[in-house]
ROVOMI-152576 format. One line per 8 residues: number of its first residue (from 1); for each residue x, y negated, z negated of N, C-alpha, C, O, CB. Coordinates in pm, 1 decimal, padded with zeros to 6 digits, always signed. Glycine has a CB too. Layout:
NUM> X Y Z X Y Z X Y Z X Y Z X Y Z | ...
***
This chain:
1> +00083.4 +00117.7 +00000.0 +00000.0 +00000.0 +00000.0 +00087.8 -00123.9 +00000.0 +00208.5 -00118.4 -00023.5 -00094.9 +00000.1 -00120.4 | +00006.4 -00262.1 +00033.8 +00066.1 -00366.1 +00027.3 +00035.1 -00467.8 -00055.5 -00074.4 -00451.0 -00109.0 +00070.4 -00400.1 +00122.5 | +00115.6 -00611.3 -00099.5 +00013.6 -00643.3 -00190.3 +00148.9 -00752.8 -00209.7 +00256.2 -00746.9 -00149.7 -00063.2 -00519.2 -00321.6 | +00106.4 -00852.6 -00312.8 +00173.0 -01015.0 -00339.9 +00167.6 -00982.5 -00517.7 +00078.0 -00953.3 -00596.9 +00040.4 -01194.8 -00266.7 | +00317.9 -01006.1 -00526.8 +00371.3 -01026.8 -00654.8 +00309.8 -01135.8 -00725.5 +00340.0 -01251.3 -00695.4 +00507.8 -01047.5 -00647.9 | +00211.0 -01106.7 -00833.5 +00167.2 -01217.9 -00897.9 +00240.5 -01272.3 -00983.0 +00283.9 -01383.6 -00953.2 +00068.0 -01202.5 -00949.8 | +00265.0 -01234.5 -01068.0 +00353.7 -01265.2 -01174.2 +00476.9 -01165.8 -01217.6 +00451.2 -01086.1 -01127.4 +00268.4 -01282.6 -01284.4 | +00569.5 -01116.7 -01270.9 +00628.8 -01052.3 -01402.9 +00725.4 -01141.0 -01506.2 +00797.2 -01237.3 -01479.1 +00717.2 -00928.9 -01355.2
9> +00702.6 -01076.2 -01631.5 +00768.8 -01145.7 -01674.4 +00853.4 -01001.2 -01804.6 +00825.6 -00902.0 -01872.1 +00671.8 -01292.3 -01718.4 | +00988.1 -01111.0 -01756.3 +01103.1 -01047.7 -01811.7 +01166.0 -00958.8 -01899.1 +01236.2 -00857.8 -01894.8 +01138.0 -01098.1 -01832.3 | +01095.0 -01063.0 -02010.9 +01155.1 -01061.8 -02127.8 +01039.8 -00928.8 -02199.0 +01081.8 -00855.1 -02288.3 +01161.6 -01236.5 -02203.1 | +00924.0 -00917.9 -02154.8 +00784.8 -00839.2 -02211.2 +00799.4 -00737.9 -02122.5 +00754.5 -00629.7 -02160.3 +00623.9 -00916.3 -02202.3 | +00870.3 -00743.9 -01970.7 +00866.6 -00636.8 -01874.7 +00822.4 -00573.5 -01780.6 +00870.8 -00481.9 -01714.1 +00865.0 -00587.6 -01897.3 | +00677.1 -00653.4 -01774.4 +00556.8 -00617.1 -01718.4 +00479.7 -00749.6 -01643.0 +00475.5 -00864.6 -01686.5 +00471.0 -00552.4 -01836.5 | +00416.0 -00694.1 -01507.8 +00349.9 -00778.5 -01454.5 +00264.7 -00760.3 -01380.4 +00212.2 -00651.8 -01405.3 +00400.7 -00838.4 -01415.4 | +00198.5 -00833.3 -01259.5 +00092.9 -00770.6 -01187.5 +00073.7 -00795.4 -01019.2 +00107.1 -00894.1 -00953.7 -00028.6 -00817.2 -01259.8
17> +00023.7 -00700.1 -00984.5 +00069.3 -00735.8 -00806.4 -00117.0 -00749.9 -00766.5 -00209.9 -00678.5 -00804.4 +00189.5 -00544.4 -00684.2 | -00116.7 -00862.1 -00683.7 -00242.8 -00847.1 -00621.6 -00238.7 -00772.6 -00454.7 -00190.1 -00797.0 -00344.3 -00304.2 -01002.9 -00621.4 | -00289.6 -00710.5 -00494.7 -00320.0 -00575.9 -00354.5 -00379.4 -00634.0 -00221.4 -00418.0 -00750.6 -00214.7 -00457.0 -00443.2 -00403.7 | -00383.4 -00567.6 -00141.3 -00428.3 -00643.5 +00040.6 -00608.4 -00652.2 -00008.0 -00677.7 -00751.6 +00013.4 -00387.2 -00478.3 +00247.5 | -00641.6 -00566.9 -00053.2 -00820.2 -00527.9 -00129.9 -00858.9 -00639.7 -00243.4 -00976.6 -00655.0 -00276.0 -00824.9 -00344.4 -00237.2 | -00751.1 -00718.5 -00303.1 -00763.1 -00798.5 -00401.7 -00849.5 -00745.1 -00553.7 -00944.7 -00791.3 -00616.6 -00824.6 -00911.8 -00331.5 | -00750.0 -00611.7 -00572.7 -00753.8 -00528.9 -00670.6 -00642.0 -00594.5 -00750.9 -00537.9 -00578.6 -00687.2 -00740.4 -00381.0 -00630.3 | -00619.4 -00662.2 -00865.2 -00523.7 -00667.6 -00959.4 -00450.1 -00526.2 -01024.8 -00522.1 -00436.0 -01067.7 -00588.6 -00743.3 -01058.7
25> -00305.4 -00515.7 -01028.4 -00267.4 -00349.8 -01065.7 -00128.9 -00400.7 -01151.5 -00040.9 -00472.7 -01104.4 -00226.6 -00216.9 -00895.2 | -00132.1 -00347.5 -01283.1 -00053.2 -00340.7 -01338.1 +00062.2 -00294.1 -01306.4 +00073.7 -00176.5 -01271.6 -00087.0 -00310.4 -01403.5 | +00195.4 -00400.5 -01314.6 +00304.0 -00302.5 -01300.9 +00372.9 -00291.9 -01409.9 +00340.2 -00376.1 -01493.5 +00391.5 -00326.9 -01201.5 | +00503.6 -00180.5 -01460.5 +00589.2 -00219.1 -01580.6 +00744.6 -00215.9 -01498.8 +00769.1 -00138.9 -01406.0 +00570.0 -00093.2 -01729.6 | +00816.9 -00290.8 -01540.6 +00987.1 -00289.0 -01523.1 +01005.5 -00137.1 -01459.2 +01040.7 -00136.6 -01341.2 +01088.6 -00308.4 -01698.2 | +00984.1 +00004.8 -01529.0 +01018.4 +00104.9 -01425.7 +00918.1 +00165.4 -01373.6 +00911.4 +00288.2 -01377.9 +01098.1 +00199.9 -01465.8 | +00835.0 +00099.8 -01323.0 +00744.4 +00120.0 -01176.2 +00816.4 +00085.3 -01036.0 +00788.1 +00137.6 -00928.2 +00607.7 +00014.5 -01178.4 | +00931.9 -00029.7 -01061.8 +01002.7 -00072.7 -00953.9 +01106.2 +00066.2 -00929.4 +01130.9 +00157.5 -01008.1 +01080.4 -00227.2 -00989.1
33> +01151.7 +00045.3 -00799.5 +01242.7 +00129.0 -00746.5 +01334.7 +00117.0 -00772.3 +01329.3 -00004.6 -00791.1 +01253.5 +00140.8 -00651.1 | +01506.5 +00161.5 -00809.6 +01609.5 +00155.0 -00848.7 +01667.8 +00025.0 -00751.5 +01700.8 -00067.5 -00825.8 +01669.7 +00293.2 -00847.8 | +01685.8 -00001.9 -00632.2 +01746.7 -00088.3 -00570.8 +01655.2 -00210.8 -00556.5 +01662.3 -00294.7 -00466.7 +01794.0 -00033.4 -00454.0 | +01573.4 -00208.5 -00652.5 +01461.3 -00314.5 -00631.2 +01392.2 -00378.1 -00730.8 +01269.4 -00383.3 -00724.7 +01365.4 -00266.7 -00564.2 | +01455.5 -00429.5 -00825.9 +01462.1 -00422.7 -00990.4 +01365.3 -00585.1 -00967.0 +01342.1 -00651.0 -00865.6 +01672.9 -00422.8 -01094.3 | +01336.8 -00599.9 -01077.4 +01262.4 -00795.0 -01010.7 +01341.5 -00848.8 -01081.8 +01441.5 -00801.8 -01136.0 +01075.6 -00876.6 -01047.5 | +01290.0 -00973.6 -01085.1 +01378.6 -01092.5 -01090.5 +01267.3 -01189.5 -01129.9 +01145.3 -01175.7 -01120.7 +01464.8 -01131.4 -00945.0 | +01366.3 -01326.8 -01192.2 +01256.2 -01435.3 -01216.5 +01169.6 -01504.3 -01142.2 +01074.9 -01576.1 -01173.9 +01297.2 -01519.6 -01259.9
41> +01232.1 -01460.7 -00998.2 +01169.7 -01555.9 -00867.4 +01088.4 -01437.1 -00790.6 +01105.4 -01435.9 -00668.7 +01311.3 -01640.3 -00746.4 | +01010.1 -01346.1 -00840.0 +00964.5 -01250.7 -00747.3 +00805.0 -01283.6 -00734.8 +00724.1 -01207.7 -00681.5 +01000.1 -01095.8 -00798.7 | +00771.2 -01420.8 -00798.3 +00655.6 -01415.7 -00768.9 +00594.1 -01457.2 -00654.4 +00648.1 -01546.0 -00588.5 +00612.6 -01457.0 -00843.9 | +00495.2 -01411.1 -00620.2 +00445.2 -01444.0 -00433.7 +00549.3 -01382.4 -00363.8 +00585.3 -01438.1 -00260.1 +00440.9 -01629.5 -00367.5 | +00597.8 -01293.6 -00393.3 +00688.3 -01246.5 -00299.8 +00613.6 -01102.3 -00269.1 +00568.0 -01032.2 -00359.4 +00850.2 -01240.7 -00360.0 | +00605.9 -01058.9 -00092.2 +00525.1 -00935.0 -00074.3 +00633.2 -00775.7 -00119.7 +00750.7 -00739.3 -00115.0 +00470.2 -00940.7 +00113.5 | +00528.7 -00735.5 -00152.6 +00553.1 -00581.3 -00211.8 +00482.5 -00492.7 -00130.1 +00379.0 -00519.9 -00069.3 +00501.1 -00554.3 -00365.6 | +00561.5 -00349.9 -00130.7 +00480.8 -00236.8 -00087.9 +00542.0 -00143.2 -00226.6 +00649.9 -00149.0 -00285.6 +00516.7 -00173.1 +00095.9
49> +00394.2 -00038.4 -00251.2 +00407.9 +00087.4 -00379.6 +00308.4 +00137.2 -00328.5 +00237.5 +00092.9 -00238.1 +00394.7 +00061.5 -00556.9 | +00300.0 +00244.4 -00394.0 +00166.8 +00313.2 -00454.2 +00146.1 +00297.2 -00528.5 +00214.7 +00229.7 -00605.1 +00137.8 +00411.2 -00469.1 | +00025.9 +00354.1 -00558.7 -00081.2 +00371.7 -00626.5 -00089.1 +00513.2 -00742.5 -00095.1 +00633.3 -00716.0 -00181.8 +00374.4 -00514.9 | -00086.5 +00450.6 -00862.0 -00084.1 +00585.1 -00941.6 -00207.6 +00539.5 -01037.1 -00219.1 +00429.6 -01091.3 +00080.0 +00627.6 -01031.3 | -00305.6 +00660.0 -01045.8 -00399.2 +00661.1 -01121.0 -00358.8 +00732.2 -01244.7 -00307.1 +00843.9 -01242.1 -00504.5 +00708.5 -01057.9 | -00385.2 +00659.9 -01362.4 -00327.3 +00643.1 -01505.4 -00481.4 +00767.6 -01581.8 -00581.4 +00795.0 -01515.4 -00322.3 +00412.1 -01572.3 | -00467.6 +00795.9 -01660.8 -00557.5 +00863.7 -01799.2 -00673.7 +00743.6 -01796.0 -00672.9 +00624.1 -01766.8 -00450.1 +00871.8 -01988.4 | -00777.8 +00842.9 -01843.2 -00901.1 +00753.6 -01833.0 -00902.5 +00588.0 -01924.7 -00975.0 +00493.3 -01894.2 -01027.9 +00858.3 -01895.8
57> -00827.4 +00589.9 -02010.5 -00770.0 +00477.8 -02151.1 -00716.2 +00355.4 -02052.6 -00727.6 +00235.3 -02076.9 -00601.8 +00557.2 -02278.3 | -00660.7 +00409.5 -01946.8 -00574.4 +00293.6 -01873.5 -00630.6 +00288.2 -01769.2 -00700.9 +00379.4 -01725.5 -00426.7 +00307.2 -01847.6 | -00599.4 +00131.3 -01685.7 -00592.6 +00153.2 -01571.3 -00506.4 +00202.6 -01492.8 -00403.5 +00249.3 -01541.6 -00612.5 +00084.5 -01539.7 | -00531.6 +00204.6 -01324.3 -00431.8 +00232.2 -01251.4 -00311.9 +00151.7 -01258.1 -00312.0 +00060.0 -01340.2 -00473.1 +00236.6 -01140.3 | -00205.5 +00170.5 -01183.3 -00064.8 +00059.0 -01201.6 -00005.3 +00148.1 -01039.9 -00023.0 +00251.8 -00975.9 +00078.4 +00086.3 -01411.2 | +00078.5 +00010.7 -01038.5 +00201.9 +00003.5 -00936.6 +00285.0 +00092.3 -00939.4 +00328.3 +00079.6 -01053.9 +00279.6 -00100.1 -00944.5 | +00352.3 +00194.1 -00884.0 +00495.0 +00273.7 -00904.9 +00579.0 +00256.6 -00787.3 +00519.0 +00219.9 -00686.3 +00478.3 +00436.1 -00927.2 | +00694.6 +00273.6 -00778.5 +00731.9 +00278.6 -00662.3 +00742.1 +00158.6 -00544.6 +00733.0 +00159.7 -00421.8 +00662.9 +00365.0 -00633.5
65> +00769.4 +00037.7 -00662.7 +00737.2 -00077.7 -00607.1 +00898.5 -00119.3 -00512.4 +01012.0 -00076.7 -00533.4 +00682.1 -00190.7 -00743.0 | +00852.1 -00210.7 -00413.4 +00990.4 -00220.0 -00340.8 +00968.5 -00374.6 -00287.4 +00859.4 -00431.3 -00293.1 +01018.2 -00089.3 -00202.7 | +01097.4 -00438.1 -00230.9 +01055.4 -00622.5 -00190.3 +01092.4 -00564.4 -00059.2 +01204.8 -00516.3 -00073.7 +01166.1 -00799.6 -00263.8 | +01037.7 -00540.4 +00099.7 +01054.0 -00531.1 +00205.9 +01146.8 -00621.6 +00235.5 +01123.7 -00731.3 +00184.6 +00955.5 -00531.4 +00264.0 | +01277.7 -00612.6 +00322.4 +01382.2 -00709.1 +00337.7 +01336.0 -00721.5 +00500.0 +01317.3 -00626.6 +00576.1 +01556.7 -00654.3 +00292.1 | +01322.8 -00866.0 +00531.3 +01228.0 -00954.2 +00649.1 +01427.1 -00924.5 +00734.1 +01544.8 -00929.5 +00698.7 +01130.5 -01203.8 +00584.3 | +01368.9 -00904.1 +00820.0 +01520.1 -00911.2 +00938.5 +01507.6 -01056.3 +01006.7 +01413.7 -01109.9 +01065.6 +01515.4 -00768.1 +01097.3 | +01674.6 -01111.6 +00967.9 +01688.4 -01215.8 +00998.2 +01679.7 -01235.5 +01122.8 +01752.9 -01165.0 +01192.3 +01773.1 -01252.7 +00954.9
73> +01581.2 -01344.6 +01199.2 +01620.3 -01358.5 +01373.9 +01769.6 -01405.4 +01385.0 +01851.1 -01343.1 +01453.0 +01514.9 -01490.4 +01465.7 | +01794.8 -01496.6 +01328.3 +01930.9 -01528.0 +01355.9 +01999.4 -01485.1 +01375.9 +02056.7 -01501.9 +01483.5 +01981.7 -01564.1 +01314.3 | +02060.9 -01354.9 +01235.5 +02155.0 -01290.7 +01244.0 +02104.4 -01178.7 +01350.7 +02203.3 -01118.5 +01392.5 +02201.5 -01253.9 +01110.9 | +02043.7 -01154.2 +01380.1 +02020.2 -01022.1 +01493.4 +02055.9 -01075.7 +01610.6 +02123.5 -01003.5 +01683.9 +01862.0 -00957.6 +01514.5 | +02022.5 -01207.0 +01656.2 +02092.1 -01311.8 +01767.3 +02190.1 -01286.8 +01739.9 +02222.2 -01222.5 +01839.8 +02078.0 -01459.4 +01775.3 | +02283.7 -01285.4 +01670.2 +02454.4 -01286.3 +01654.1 +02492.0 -01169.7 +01712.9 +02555.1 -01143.9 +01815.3 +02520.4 -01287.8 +01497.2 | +02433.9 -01095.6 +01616.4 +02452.8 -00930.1 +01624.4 +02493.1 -00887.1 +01784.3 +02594.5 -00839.9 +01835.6 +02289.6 -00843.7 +01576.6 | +02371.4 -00924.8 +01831.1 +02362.0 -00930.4 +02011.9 +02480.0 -00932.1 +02057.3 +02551.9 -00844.7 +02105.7 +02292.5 -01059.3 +02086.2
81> +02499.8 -01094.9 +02026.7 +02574.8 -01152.2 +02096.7 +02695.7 -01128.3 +02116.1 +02774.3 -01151.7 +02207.9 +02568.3 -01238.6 +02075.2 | +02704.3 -01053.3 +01968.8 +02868.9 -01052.9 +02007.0 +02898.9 -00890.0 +02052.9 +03017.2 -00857.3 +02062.0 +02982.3 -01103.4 +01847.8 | +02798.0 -00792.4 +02080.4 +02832.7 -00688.8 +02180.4 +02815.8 -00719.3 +02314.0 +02800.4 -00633.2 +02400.6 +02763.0 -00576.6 +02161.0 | +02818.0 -00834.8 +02333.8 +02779.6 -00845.7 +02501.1 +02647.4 -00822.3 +02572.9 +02631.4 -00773.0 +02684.5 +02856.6 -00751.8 +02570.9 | +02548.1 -00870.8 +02480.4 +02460.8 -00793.8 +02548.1 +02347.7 -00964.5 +02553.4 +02332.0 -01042.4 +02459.4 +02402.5 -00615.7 +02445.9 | +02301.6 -00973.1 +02662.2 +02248.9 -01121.8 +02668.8 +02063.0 -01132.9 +02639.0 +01973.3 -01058.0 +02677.7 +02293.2 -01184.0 +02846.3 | +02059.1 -01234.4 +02571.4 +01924.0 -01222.3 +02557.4 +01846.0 -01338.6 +02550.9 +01723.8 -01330.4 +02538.2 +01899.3 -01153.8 +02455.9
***
């Protein structure tokens, strides 16, 4: 699934992603993926996870959360360019 980093916060660990459905879903610090830890500036920033359905007491939450890395046009222009290849 996809969805916009609402908030987390740090220091407590935990935060919340609003989903493409505009389902609010709990996340905690290790719901994120190892190479994808958050940060203070991750809010509004897009996410993809799943979806894990929790014990009837809880709700569902985020696992497996990741920040999609956007490919630079620029640098892929470079990239090109400097194998010779024209574009």
């Amino acid at each position: 699934m996809k969805g916009t980093m609402l908030w987390f916060n740090l220091d407590k660990g935990f935060g919340f992603i609003q989903t493409e459905h505009d389902e609010r879903l709990y996340v905690a610090r290790s719901g994120f993926a190892p190479e994808h830890s958050p940060t203070e500036r991750c809010a509004g920033r897009l996410v993809s996870f799943d979806r894990e359905e929790e014990a009837q007491e809880r709700d569902a939450c985020a696992v497996n959360v990741v920040f999609p890395v956007a490919a630079d046009p620029r640098r892929a222009r470079l990239r090109h360019s400097r194998m010779g290849m024209a574009l």
